[in-house]
N, C-alpha and C positions, 0 to 999 in steps of 0.2 A: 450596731451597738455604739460607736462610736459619735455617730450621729445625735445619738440620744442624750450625750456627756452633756453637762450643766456645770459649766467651771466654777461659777462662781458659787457653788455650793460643798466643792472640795475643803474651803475654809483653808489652802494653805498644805492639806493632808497629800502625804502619796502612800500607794499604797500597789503591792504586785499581787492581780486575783487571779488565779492560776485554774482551768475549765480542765478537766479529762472526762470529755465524754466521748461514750461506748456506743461502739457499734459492731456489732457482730462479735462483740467480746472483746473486742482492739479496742485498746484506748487513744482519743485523738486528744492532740492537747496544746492549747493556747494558751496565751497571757494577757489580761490587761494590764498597761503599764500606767496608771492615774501617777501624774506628777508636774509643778507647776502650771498647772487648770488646762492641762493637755490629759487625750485619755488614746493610747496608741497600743494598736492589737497585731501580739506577735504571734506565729506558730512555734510550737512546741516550748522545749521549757529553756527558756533563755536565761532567768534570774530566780533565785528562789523566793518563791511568793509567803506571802503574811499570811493568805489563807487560801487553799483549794476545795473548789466544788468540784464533787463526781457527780454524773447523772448519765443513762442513757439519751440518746439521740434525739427520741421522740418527746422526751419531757423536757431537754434542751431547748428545741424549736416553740415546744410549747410555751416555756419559761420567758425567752425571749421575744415572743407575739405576745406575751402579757395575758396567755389563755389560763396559765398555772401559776396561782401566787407560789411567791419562793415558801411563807410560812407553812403552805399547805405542803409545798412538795418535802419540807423537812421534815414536816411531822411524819408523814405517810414513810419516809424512808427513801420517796424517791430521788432525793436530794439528799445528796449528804457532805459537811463541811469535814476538814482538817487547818488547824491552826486557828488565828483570831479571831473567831465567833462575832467578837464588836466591828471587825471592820465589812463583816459579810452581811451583816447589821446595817451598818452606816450606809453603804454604800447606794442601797438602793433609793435614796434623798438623790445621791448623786447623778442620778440619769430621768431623763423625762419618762413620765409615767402615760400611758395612752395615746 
């Protein structure tokens, strides 16, 4: 994921997006830390995030291979946000696409 950061597209912005996804019913849970055109990925919950996505495992990998758009996975329910809606929005400008 990290790889994929596009700083210059942050404008300036930071922001903590916070992942718990499911496996086997357990939640595993990381952090991205976006902040000065840096985007650095923590384990578990280090800082409280502006907005968290929950998703199981498989739609995770999926999401992240760019097989499942995020808008489809929210609608469907397999995705689901808590907190700033605009920045889980925003964000996806913020990393390279394909």
């Amino acid at each position: 994921m990290a790889e994929a950061f596009l700083p210059d597209k942050t404008a300036g912005q930071s922001a903590i997006v916070q992942y718990d996804v499911t496996l086997a019913g357990a939640p595993h849970t990381h952090q991205r830390k976006i902040a000065g055109g840096k985007c650095e990925i923590v384990k578990g919950r280090a800082d409280a995030a502006r907005v968290t996505l929950t998703l199981a495992l498989p739609d995770f990998l999926r999401l992240v291979a760019r097989k499942l758009p995020p808008v489809q996975a929210f609608m469907t329910g397999k995705l689901k946000l808590q907190g700033d809606m605009m920045i889980a929005t925003a964000m996806q400008g913020w990393f390279r696409q394909g």
